[in-house]
Backbone as CSV, one residue per row, in Angstrom:
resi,resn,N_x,N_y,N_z,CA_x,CA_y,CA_z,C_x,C_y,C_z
1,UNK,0.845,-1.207,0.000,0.000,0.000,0.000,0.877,1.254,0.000
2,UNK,0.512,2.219,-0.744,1.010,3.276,-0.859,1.067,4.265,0.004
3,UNK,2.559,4.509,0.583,1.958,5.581,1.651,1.958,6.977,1.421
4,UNK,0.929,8.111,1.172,0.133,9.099,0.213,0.338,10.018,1.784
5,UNK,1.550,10.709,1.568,1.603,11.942,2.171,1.130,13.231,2.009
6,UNK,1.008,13.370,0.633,0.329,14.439,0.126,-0.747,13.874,-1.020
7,UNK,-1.808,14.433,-0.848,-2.847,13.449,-2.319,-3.380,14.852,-2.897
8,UNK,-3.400,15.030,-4.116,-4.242,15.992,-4.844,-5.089,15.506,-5.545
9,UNK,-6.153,16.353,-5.121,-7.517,15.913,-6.240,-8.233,16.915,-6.898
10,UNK,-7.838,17.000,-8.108,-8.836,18.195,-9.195,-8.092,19.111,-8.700
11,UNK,-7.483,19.546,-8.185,-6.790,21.188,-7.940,-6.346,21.470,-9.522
12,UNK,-7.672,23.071,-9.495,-7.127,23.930,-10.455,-6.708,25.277,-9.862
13,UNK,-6.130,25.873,-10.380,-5.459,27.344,-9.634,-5.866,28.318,-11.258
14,UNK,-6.474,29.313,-10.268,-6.493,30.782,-11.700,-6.431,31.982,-11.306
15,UNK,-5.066,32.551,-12.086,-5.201,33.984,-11.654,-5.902,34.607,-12.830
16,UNK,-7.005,35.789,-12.064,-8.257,36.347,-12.764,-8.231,35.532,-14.009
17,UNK,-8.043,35.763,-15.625,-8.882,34.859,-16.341,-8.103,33.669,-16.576
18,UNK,-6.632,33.491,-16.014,-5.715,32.678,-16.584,-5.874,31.557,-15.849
19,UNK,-6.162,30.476,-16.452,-5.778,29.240,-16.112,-4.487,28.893,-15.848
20,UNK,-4.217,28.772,-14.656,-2.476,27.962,-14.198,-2.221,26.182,-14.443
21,UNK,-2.911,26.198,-13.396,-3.227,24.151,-13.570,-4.708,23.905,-13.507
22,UNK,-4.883,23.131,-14.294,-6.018,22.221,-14.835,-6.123,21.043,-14.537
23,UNK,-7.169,21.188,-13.314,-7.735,19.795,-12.905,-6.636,18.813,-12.420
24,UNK,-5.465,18.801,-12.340,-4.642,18.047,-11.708,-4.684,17.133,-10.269
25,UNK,-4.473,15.704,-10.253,-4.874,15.014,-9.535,-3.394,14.029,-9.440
26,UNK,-2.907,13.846,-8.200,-1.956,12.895,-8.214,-1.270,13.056,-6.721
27,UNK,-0.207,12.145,-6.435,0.014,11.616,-5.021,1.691,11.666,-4.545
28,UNK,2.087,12.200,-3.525,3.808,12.543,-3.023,3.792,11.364,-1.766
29,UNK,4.494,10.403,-1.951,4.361,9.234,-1.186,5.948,10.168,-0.029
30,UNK,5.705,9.255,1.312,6.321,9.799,2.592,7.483,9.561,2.346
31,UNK,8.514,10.287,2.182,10.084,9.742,2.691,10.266,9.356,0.872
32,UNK,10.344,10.303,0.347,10.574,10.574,-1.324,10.721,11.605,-1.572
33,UNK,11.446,11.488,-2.915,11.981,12.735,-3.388,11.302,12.257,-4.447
34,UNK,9.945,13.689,-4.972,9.649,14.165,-6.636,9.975,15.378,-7.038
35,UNK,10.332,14.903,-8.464,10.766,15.527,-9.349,9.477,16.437,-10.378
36,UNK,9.529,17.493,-10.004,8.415,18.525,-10.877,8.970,18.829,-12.269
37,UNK,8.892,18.496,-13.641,9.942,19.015,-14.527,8.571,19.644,-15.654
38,UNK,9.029,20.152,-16.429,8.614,20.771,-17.524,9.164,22.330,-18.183
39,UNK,8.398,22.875,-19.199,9.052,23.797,-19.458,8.592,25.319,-18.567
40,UNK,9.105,26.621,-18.504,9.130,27.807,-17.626,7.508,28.028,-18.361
41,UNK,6.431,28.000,-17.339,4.933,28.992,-17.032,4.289,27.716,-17.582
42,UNK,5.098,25.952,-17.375,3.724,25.086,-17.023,2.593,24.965,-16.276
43,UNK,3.614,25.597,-14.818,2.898,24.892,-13.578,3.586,24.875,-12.226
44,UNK,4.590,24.435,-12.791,4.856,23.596,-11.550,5.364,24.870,-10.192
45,UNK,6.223,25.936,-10.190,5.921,26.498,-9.414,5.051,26.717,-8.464
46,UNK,3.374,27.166,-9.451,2.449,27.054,-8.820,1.845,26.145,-7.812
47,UNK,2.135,24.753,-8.701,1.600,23.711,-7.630,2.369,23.871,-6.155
48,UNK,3.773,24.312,-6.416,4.355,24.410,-4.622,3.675,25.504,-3.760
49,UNK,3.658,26.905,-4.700,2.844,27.728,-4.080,1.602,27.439,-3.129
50,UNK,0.829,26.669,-4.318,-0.204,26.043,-3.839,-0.473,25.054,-2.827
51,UNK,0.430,23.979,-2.538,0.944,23.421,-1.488,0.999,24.045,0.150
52,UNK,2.126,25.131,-0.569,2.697,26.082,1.184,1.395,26.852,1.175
53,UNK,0.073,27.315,0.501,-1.020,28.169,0.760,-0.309,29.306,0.664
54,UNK,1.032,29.340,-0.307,1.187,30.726,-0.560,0.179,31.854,-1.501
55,UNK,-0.615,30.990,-2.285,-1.650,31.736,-2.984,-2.670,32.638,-2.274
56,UNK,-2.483,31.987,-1.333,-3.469,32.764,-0.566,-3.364,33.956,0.412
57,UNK,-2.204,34.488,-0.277,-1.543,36.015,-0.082,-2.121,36.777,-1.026
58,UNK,-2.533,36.264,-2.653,-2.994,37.097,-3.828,-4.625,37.132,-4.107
59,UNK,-5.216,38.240,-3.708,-6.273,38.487,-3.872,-6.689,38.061,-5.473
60,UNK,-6.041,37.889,-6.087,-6.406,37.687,-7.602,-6.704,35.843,-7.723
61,UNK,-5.875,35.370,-6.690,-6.021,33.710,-6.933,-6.940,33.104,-6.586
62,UNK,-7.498,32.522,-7.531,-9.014,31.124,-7.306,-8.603,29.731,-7.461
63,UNK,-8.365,29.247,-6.025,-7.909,27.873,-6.454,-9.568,26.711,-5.933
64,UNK,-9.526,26.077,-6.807,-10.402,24.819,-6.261,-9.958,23.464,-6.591
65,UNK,-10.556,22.201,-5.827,-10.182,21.377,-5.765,-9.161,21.110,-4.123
66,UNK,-9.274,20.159,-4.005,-8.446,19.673,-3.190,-6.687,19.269,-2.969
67,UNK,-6.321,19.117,-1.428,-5.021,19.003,-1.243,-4.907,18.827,0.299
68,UNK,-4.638,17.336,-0.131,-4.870,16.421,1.561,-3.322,16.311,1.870
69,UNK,-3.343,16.589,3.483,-1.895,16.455,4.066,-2.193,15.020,5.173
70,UNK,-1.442,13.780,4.919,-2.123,13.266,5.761,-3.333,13.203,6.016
71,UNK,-4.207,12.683,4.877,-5.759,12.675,4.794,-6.259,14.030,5.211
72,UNK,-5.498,15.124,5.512,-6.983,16.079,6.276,-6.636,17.176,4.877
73,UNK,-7.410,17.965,4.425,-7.555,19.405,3.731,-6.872,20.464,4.468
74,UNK,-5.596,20.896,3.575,-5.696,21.735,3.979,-5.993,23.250,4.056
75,UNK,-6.968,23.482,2.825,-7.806,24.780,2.571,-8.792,24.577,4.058
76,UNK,-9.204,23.311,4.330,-10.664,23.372,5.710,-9.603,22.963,6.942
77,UNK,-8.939,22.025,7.044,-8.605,21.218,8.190,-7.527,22.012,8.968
78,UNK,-6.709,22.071,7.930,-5.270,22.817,8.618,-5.310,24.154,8.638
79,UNK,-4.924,25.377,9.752,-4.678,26.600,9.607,-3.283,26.527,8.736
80,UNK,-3.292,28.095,8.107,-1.982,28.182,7.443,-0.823,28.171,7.891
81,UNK,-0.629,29.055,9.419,0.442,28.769,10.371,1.051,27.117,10.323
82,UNK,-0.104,26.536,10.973,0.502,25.344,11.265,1.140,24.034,10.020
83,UNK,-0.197,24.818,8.609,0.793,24.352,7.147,1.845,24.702,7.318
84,UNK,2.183,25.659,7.416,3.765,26.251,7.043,4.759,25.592,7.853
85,UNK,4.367,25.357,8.654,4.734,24.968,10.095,5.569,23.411,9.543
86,UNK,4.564,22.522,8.867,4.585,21.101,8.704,5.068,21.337,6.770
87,UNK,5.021,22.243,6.081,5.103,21.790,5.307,6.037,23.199,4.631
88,UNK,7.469,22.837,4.583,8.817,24.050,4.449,8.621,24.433,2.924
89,UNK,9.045,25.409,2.711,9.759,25.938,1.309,11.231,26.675,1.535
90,UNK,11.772,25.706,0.448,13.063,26.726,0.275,12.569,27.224,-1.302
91,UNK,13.046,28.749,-1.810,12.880,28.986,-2.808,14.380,29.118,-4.058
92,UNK,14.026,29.504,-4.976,15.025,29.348,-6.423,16.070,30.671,-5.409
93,UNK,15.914,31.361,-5.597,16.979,32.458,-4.966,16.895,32.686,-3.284
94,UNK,18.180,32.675,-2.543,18.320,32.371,-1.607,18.184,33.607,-0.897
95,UNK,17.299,33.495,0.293,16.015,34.876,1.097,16.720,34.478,2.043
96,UNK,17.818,34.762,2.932,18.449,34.433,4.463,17.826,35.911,5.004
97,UNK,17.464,35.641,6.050,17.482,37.340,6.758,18.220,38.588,7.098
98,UNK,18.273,39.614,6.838,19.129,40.549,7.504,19.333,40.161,8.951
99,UNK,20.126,39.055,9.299,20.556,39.041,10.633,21.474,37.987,10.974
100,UNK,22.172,37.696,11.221,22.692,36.584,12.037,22.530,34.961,11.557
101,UNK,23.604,34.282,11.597,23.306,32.909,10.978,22.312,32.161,12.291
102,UNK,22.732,32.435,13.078,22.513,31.881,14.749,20.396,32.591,14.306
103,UNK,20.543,33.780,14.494,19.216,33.963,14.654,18.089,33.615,13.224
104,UNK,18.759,33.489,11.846,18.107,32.873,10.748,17.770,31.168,11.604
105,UNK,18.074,30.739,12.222,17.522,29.552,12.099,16.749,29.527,13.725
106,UNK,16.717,30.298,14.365,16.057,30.601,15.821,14.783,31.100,15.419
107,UNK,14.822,32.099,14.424,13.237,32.456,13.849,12.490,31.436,13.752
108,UNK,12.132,30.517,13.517,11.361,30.187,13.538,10.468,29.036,14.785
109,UNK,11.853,28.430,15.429,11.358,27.878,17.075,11.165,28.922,17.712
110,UNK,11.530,30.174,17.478,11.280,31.817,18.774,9.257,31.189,18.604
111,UNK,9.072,31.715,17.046,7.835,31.921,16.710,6.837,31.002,17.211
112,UNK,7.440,29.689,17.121,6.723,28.615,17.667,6.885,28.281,18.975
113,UNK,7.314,29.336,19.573,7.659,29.148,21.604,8.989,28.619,22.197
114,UNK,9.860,28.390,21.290,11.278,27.613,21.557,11.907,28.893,22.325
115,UNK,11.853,29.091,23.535,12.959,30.395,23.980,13.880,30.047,24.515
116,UNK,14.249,28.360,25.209,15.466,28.123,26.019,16.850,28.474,25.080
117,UNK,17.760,28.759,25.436,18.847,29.063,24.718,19.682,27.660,24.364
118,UNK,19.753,26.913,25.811,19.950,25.162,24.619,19.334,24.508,24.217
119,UNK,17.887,24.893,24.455,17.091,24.327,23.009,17.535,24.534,21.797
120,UNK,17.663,26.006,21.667,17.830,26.958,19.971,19.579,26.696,19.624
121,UNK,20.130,26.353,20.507,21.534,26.073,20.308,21.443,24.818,19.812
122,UNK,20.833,23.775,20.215,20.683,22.586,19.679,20.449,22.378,18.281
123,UNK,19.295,23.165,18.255,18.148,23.023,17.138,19.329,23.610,16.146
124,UNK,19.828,24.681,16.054,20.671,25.582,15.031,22.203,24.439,14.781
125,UNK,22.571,23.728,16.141,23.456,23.004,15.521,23.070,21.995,14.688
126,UNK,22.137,20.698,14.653,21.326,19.974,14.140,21.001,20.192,12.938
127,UNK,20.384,21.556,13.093,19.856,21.638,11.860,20.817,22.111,10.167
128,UNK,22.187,23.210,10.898,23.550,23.615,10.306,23.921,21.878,9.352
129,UNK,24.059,21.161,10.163,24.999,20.110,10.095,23.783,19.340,9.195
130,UNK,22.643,18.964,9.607,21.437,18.150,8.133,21.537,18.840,6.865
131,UNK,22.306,20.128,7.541,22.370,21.333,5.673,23.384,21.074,5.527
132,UNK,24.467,20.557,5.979,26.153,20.247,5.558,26.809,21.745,5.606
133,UNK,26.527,22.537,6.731,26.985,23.989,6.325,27.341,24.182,7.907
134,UNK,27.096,23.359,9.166,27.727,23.549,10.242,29.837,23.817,10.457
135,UNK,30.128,22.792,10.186,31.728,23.250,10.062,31.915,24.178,9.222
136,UNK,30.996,24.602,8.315,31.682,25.618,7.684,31.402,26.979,8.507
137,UNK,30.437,27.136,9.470,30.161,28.474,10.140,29.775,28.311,11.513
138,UNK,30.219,27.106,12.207,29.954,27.133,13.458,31.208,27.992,14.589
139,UNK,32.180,28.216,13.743,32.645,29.448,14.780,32.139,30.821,14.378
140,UNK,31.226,31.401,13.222,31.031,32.318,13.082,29.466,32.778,13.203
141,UNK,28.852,32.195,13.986,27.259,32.211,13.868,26.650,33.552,14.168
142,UNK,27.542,34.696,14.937,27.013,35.820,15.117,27.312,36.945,13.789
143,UNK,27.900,35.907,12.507,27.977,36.522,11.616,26.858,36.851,10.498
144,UNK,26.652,38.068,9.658,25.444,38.188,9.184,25.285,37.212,8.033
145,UNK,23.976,36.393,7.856,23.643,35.609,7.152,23.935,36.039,5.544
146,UNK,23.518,37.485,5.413,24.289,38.086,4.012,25.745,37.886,3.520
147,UNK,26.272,37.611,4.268,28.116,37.941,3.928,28.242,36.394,3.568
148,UNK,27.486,35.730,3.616,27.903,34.524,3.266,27.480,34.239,1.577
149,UNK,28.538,32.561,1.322,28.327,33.045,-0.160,26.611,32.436,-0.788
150,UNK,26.719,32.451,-2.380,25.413,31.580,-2.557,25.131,30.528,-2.220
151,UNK,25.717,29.373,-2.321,25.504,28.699,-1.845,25.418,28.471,-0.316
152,UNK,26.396,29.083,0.262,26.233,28.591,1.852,24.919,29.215,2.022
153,UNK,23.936,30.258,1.472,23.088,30.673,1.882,22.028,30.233,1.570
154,UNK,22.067,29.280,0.553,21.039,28.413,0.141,20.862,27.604,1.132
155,UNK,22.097,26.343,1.606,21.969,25.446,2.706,21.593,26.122,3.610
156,UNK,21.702,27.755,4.406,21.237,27.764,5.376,19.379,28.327,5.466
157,UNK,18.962,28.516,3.757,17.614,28.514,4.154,17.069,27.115,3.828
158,UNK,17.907,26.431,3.768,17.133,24.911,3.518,17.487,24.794,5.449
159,UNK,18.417,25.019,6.091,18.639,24.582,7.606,17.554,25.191,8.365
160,UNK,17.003,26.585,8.409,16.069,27.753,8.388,14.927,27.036,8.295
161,UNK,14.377,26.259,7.003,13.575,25.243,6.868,13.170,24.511,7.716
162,UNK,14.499,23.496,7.795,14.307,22.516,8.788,14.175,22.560,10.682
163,UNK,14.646,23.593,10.632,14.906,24.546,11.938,12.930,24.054,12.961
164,UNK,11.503,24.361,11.827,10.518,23.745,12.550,10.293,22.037,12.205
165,UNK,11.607,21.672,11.962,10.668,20.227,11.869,9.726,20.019,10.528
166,UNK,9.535,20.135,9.635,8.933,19.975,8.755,8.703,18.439,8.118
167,UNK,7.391,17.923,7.882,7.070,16.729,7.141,7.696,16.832,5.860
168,UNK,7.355,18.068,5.284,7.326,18.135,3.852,8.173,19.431,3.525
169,UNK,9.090,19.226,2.386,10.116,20.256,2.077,9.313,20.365,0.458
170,UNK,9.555,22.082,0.214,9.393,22.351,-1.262,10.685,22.559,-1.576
171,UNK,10.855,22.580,-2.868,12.554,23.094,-3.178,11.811,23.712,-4.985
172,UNK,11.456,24.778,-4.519,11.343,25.328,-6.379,12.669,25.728,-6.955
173,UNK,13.401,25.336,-7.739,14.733,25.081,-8.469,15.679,25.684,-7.620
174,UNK,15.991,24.820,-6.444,16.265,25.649,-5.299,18.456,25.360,-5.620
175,UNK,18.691,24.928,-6.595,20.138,24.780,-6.800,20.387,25.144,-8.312
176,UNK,19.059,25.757,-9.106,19.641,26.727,-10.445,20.492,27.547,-10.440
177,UNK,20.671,27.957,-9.455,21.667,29.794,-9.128,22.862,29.377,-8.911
178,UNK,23.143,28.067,-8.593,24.173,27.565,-7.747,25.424,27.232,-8.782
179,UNK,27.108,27.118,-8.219,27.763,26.743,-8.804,27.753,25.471,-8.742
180,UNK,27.996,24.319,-9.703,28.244,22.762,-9.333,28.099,22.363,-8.437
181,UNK,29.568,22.856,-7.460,30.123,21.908,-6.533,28.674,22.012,-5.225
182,UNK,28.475,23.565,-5.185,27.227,24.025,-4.175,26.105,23.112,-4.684
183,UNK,25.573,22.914,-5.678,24.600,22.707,-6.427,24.920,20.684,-5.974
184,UNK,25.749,20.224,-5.850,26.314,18.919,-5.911,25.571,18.570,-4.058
185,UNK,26.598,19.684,-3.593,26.117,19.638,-1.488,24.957,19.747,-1.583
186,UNK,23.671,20.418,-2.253,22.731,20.571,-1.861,21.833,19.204,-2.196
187,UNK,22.236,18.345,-3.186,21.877,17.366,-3.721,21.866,15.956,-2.424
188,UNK,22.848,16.020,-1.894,23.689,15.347,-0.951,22.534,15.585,0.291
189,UNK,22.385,16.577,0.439,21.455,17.404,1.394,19.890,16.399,1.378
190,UNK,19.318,16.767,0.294,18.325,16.122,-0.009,17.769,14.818,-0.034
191,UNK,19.400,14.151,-0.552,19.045,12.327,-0.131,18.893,12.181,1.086
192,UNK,19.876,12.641,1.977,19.788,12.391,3.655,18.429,12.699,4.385
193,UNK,17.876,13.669,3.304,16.951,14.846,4.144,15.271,13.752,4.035
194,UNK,15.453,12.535,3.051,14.283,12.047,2.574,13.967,11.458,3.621
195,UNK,15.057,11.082,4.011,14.946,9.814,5.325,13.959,10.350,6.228
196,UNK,13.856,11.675,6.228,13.049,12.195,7.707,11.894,12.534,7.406
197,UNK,11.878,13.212,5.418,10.606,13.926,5.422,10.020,14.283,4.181
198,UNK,9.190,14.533,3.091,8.902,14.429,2.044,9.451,15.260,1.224
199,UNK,10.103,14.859,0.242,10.365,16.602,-0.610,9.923,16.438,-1.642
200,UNK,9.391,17.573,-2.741,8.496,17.789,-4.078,9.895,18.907,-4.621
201,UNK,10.679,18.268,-5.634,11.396,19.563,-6.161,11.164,19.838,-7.273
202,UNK,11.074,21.380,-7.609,10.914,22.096,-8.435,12.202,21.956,-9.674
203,UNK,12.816,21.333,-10.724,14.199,21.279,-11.542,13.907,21.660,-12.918
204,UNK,15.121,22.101,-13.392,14.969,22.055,-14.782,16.202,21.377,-15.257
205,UNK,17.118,20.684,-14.164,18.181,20.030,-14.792,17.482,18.731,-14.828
206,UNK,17.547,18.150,-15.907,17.270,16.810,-16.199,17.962,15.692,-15.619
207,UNK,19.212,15.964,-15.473,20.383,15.446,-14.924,19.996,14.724,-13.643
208,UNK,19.631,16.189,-12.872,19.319,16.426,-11.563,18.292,15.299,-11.191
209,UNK,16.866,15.141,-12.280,15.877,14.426,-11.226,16.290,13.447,-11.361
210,UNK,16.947,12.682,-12.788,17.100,11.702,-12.440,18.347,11.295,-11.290
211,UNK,18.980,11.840,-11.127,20.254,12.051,-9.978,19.593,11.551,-8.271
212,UNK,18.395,12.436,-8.122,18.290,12.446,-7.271,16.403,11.771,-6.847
213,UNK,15.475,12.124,-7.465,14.148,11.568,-7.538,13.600,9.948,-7.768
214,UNK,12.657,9.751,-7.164,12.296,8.749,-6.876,11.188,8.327,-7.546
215,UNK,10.289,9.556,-8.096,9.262,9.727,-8.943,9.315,11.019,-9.890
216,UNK,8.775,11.254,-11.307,9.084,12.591,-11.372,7.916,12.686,-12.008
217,UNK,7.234,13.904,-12.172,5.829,14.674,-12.865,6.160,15.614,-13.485
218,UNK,6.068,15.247,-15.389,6.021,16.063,-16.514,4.413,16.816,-16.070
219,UNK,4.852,17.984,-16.199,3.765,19.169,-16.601,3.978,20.044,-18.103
220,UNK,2.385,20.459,-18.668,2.588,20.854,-19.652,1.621,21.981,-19.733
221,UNK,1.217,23.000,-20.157,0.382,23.642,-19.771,-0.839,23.563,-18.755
222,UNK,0.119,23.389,-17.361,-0.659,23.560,-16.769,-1.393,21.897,-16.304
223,UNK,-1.262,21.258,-16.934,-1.536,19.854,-16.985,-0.530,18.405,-17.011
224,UNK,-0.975,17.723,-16.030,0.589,16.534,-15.965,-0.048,15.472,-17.054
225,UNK,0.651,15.842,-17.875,1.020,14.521,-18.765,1.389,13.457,-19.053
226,UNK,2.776,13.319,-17.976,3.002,11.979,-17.226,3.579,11.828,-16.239
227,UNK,2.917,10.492,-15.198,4.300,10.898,-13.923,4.772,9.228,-13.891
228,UNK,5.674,8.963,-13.456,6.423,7.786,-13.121,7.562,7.729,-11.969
229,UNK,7.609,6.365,-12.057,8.964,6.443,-11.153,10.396,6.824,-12.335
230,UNK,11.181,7.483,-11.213,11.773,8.358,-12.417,12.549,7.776,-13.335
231,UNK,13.447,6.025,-12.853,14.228,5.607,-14.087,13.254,5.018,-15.233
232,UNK,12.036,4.569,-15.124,10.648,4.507,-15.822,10.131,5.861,-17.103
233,UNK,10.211,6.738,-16.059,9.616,7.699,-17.183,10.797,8.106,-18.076
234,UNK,12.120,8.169,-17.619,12.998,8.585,-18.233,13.740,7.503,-19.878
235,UNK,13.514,6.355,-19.757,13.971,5.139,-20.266,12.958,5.092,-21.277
236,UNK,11.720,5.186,-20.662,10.502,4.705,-21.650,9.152,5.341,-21.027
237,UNK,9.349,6.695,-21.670,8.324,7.553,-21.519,6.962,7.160,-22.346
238,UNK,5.763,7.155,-21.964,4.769,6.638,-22.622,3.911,7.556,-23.090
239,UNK,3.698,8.708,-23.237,3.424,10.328,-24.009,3.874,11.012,-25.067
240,UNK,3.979,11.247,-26.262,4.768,11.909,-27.290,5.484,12.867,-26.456
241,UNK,4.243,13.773,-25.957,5.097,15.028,-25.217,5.873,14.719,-24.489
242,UNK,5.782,13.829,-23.534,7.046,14.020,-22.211,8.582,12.978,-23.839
243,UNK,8.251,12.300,-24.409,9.445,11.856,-24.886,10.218,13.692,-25.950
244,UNK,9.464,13.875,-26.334,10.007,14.915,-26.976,10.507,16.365,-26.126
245,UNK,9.670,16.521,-24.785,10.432,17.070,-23.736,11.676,16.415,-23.417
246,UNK,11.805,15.383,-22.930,13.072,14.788,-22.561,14.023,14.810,-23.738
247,UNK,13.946,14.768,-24.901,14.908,14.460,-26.147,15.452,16.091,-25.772
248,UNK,14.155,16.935,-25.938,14.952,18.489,-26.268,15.680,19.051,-24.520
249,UNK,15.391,18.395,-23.731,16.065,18.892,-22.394,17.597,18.532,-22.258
250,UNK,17.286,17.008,-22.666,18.604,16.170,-22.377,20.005,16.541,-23.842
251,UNK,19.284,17.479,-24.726,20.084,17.726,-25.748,20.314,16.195,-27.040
């Protein structure tokens, strides 16, 4: 039996007359890494948006249909706090705070009541080191999260992330910006990171899902065309479109 951490059913999303995704229905099993691929203004962004209930910052967005976390809704069941709470985003360009490496990853146990100081010392070491970015800044933590480079600042909003505990990680092309070797650690990051908790990533390296995904979902306007497990869809894609996506991605 499948274990269905996240299930979507019929979720369409529209800003005022534009259709984003259409009717989309499909399932992020626990302790996996998927792969979101297609070409730039399919979708797939959206669907993470849609996920974290970031849409529901834009007065312009009409989403319907469903999106079960652990069987419950969370447009009815779950408040958004406590989504966010259970279900992380790191985004494509790396957002660290104007402040402190030490206090980027305290924000968010402060928020959720964590005030002991070896609690948040804990939590910030733990969480440094699941991002592979602790030895690199654990003598400098009262240093500002800006001065650091791209990449280290990526791992530390993926650590930032993990900082509440999260079921579920988004990653919208969260290692495009990145050089290789950064882009390589963050990869590294992610296998370890499955063990604990779901991730849905956002890629456009082809390379990448299959590198690292367990399942991946072609989107095409707005609509998934095919999903598989990823050495499956990649080998012997069963869609014109996703084979002729993959021919023109993979060069």
């Amino acid at each position: 039996m499948v274990n269905e951490k996240i299930c979507i059913q019929n979720l369409s999303v529209r800003y005022g007359d534009v259709n984003i995704l259409k009717d989309i229905s499909t399932f992020f099993k626990e302790n996996s890494i998927t792969a979101l691929i297609g070409s730039s203004g399919c979708g797939k962004s959206t669907l993470l948006r849609t996920i974290n209930r970031l849409t529901d910052l834009d007065g312009n967005c009409a989403v319907e249909g469903k999106i079960l976390l652990d069987k419950k809704d969370i447009f009815r069941d779950i408040g958004a706090n406590e989504l966010r709470k259970r279900v992380g985003m790191v985004f494509q360009k790396p957002n660290p705070f104007d402040m402190s490496i030490y206090d980027n990853i305290a924000f968010g146990p402060r928020i959720h009541g964590i005030k002991s100081k070896i609690d948040l010392d804990e939590i910030a070491e733990n969480t440094l080191r699941s991002a592979a970015l602790w030895d690199e800044v654990k003598d400098y933590l009262k240093k500002n999260a800006l001065k650091l480079s791209g990449g280290q600042q990526q791992r530390l909003c993926i650590a930032r992330a993990l900082a509440v505990k999260p079921e579920v990680l988004l990653m919208d092309e969260a290692t495009s910006a990145l050089d290789p070797t950064s882009a390589a650690k963050i990869e590294e990051v992610m296998l370890e990171l499955k063990q604990r908790c779901t991730i849905i990533a956002v890629t456009h390296s082809m390379a990448q899902a299959i590198r690292i995904s367990d399942k991946t979902v072609f989107l095409a306007n707005g609509m998934i065309i095919e999903e598989a497990d990823t050495a499956k869809l990649f080998t012997s894609p069963q869609e014109a479109k996703t084979k002729q996506f993959i021919k023109s991605a993979l060069g």
